[in-house]
SEPAKE-340894 format. One record per residue: residue number from 1; x, y, z of N, C-alpha, C, O, CB in turn. Coordinates in nm, 2 decimals, m for minus. Glycine has a CB too. Layout:
# residues N
   num      n_u      n_v      n_w     ca_u     ca_v     ca_w      c_u      c_v      c_w      o_u      o_v      o_w     cb_u     cb_v     cb_w
   NUM        X        Y        Z        X        Y        Z        X        Y        Z        X        Y        Z        X        Y        Z
...
END
This chain:
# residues 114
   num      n_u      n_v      n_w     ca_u     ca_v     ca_w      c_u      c_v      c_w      o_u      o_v      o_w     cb_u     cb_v     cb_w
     1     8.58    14.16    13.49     8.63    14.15    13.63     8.68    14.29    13.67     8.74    14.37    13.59     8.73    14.04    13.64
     2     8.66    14.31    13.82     8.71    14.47    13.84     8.84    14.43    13.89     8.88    14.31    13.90     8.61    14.58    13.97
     3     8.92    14.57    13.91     9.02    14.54    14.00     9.02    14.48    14.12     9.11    14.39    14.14     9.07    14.63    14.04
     4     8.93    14.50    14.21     8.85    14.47    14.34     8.86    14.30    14.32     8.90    14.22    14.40     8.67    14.54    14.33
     5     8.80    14.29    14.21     8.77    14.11    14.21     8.86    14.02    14.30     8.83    13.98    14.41     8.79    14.05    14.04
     6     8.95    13.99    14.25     9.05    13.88    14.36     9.07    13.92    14.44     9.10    13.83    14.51     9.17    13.82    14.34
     7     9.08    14.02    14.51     9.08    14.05    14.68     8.91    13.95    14.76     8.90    13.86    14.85     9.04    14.29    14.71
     8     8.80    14.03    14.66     8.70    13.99    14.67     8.69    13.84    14.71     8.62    13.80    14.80     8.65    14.02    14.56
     9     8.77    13.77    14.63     8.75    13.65    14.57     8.82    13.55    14.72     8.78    13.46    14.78     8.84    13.63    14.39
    10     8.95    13.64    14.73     9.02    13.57    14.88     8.98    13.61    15.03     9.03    13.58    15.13     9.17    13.61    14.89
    11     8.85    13.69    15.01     8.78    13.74    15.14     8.67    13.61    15.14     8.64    13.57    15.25     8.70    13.92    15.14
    12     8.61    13.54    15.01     8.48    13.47    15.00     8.59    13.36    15.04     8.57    13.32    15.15     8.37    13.47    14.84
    13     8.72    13.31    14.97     8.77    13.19    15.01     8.77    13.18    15.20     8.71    13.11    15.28     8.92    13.20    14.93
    14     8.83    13.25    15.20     8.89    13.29    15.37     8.78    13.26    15.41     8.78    13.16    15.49     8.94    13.47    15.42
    15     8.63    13.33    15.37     8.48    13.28    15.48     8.47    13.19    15.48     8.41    13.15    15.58     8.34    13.32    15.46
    16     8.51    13.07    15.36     8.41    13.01    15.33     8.47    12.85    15.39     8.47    12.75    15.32     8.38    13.05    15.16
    17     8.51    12.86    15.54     8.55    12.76    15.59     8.52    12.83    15.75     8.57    12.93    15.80     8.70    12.72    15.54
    18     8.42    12.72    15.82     8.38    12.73    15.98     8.49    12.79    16.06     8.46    12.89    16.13     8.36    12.58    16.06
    19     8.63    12.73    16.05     8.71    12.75    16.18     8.72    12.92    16.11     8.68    13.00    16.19     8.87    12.62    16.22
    20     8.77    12.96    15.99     8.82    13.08    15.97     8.72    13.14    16.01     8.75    13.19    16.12     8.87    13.12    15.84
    21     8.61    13.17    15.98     8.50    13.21    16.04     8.50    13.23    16.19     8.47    13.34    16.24     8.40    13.13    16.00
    22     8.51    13.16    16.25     8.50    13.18    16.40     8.60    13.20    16.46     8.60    13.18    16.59     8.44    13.09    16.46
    23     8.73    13.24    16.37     8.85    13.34    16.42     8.86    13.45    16.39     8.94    13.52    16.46     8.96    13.32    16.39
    24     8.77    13.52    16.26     8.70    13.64    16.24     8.65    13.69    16.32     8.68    13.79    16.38     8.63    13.65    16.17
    25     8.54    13.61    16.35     8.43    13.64    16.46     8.51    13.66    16.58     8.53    13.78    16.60     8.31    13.51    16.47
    26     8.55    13.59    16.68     8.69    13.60    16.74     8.73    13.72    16.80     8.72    13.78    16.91     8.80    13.57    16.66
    27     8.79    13.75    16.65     8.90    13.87    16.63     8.79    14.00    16.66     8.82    14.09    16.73     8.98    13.88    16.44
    28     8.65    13.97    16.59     8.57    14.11    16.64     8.52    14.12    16.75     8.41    14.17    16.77     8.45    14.13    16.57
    29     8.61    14.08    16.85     8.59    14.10    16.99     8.72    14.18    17.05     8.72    14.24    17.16     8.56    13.95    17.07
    30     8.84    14.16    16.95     8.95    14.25    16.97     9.10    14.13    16.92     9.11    14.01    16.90     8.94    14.31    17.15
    31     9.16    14.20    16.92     9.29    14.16    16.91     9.37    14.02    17.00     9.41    14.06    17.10     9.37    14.29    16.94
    32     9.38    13.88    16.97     9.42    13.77    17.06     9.55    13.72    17.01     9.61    13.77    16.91     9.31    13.66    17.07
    33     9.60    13.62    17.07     9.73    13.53    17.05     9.71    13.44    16.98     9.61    13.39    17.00     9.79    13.46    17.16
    34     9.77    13.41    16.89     9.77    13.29    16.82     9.68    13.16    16.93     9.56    13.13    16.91     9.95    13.26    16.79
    35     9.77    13.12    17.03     9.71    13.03    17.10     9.61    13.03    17.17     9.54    12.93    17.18     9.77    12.99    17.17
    36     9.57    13.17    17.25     9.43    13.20    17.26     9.33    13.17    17.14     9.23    13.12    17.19     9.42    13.32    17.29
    37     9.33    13.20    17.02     9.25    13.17    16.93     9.24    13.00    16.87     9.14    12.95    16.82     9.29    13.27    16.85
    38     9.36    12.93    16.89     9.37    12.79    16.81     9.30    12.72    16.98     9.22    12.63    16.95     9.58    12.74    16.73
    39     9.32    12.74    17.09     9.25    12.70    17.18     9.11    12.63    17.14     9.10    12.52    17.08     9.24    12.81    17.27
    40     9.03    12.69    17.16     8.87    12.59    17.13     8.91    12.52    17.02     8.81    12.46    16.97     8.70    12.70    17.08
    41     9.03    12.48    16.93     8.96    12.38    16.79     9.05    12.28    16.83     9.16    12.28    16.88     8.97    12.43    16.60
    42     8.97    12.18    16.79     9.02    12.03    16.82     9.17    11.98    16.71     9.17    11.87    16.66     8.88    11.91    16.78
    43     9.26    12.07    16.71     9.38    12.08    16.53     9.48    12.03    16.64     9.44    12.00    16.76     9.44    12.29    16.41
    44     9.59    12.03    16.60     9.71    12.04    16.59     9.75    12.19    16.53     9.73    12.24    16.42     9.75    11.93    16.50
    45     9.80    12.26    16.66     9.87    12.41    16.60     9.93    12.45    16.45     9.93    12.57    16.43    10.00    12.42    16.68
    46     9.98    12.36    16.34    10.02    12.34    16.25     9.90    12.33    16.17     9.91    12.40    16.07    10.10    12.26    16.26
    47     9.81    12.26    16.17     9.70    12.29    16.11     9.63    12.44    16.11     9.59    12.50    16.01     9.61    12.20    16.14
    48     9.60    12.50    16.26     9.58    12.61    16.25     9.61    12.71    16.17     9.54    12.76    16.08     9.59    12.62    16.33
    49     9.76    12.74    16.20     9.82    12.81    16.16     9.82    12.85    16.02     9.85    12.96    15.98     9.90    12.77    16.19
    50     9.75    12.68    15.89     9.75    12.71    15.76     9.61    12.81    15.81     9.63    12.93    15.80     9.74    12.58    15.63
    51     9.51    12.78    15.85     9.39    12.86    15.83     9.42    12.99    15.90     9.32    13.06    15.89     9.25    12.79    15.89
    52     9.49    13.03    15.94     9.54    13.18    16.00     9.61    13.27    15.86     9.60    13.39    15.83     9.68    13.14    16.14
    53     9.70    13.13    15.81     9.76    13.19    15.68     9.67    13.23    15.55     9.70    13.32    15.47     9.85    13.10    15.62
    54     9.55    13.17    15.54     9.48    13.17    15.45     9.43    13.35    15.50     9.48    13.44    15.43     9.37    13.04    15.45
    55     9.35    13.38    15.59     9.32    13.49    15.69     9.43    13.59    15.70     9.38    13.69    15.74     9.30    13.44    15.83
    56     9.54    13.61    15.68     9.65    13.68    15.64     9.67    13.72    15.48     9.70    13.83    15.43     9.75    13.60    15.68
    57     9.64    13.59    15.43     9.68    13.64    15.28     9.52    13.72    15.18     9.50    13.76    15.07     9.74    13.45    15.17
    58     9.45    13.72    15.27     9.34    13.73    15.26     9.31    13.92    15.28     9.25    14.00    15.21     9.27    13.62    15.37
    59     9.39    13.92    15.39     9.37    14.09    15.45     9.31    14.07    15.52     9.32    14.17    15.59     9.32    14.21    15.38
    60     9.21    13.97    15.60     9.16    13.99    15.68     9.19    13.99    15.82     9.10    14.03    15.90     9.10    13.95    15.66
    61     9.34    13.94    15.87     9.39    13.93    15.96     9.52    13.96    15.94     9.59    13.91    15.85     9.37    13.84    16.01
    62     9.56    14.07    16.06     9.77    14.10    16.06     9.77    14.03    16.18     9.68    13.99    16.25     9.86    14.30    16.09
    63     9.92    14.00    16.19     9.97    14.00    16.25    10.09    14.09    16.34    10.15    14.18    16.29     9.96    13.92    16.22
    64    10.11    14.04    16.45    10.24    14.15    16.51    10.28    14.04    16.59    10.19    13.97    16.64    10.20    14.31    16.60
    65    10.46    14.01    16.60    10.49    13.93    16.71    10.59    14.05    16.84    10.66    14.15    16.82    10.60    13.80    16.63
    66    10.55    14.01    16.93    10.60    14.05    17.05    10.68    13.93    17.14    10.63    13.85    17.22    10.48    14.11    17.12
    67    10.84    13.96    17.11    10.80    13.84    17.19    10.86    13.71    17.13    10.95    13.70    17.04    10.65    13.82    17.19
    68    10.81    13.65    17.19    10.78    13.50    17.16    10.59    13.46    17.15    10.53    13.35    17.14    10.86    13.40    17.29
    69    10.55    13.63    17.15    10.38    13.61    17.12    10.36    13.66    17.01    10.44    13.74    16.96    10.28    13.68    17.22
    70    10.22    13.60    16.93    10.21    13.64    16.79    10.08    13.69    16.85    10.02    13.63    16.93    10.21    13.53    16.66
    71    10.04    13.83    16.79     9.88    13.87    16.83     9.83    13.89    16.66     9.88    13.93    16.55     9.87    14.05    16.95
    72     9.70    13.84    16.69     9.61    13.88    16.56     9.52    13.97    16.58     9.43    13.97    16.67     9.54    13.76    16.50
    73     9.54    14.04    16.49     9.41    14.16    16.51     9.33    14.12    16.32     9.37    14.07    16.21     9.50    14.41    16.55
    74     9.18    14.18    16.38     9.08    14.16    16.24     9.16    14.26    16.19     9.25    14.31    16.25     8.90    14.19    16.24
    75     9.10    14.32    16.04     9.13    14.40    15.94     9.00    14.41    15.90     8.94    14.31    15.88     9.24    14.36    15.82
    76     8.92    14.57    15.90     8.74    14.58    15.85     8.79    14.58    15.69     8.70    14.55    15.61     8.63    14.76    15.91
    77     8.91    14.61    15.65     8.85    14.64    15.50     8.81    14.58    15.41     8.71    14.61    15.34     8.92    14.69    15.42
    78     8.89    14.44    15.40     8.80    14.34    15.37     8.65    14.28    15.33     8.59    14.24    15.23     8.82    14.31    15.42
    79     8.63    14.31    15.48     8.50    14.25    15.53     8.39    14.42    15.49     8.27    14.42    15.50     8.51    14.18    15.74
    80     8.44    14.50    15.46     8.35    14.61    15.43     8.31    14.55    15.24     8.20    14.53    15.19     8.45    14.79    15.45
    81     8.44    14.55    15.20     8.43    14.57    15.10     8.32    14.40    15.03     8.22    14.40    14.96     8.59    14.60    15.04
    82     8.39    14.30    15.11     8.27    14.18    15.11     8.15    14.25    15.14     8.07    14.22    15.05     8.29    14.05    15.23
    83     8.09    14.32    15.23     7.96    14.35    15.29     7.86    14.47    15.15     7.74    14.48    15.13     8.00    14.45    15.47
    84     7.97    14.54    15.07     7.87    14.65    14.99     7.91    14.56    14.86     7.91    14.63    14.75     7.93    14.86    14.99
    85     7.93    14.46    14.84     7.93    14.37    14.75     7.82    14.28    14.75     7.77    14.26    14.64     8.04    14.31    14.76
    86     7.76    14.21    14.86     7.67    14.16    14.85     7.57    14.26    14.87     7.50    14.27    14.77     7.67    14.06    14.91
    87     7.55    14.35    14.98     7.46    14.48    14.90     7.37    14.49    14.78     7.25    14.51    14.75     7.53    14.57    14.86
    88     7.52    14.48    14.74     7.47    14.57    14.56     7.36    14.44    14.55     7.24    14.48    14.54     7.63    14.57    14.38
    89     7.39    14.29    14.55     7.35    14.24    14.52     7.24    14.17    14.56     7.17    14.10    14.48     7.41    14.23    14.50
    90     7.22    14.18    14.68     7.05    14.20    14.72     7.01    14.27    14.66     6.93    14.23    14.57     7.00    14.26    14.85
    91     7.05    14.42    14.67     6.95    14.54    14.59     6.94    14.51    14.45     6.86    14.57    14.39     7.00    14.71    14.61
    92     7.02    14.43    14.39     7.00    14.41    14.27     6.88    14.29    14.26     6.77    14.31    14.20     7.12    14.38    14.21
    93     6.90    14.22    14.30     6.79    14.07    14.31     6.64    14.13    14.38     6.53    14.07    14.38     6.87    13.93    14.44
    94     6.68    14.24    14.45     6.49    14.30    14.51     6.49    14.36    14.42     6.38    14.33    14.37     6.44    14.41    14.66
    95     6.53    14.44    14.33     6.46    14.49    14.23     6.41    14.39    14.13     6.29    14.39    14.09     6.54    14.60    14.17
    96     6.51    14.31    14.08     6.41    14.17    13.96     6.33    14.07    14.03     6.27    13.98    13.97     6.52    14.04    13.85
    97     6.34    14.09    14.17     6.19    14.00    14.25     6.06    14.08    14.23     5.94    14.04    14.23     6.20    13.98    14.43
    98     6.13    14.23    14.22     5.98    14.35    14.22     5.92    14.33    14.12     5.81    14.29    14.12     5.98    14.51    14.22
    99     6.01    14.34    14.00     6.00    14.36    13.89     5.92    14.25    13.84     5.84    14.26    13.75     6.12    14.39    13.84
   100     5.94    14.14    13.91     5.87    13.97    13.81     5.77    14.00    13.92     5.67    14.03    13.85     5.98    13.76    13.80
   101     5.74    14.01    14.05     5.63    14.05    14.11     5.54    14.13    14.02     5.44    14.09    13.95     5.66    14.13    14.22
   102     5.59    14.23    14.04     5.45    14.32    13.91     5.44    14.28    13.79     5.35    14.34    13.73     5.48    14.49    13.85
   103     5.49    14.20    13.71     5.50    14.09    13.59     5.38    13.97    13.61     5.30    13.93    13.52     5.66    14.02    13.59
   104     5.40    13.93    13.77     5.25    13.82    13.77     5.14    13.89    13.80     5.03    13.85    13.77     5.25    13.69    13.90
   105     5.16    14.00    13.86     5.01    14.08    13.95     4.94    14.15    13.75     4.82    14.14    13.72     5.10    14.28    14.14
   106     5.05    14.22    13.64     4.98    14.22    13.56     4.93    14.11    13.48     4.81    14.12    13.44     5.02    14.30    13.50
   107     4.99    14.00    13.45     4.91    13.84    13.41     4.79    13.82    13.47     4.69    13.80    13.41     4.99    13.71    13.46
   108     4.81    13.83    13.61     4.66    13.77    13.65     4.55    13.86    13.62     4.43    13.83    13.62     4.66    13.74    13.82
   109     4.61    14.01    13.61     4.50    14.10    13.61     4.43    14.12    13.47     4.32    14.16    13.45     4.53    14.22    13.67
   110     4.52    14.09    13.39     4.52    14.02    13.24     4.37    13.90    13.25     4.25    13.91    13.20     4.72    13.90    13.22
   111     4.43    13.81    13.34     4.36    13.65    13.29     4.25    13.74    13.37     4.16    13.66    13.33     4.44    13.45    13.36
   112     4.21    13.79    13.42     4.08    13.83    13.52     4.00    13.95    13.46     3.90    13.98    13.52     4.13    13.86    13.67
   113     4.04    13.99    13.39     3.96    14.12    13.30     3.91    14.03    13.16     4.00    13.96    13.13     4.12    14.28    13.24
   114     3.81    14.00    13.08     3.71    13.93    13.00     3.74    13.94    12.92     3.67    13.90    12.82     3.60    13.95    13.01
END
């Protein structure tokens, strides 16, 4: 396991639920209020709020209060470091798709030579 790993691990948790997702998504339109964002979901503010915390402890969302207002802004680092993570790992899986690709194309050319 790298150092990287459990950050890793609380960016995949954090995605890996609709509403957090589409307060990310959200957020990549810019910086909103708490209540602007818990608006469209059918919760109780108190429910929100855990899935905001999850998104905080995550790095993927700060917060700042002003106020009696809470604004959330995204955080890219996270979500960079999620993005050249799976990367690697496409480019790793196209290369052993190539690789077993040219593995059937010499079989057949095998079974087809006398």
């Amino acid at each position: 396991m790298t150092a990287a790993q459990p950050a890793l691990d609380q960016t995949f948790r954090a995605l890996s639920d609709p509403t957090r997702r589409a307060v990310v998504q959200a957020l990549s339109r810019g910086p909103a209020s708490v209540s602007e964002l818990a608006k469209p979901f059918e919760m109780a503010l108190p429910s929100f709020l855990q899935h905001l915390k999850v998104l905080e402890d995550s790095g993927l969302v700060s917060t700042a209060k002003s106020g009696r207002v809470r604004t959330c802004t995204l955080r890219a680092e996270p979500l960079t470091a999620a993005g050249q993570w799976l990367e690697a790992q496409r480019s790793l899986w196209t290369r052993r798709l190539d690789q077993f690709d040219d593995f059937v194309l010499q079989l057949k050319d095998t079974e087809e030579t006398p």
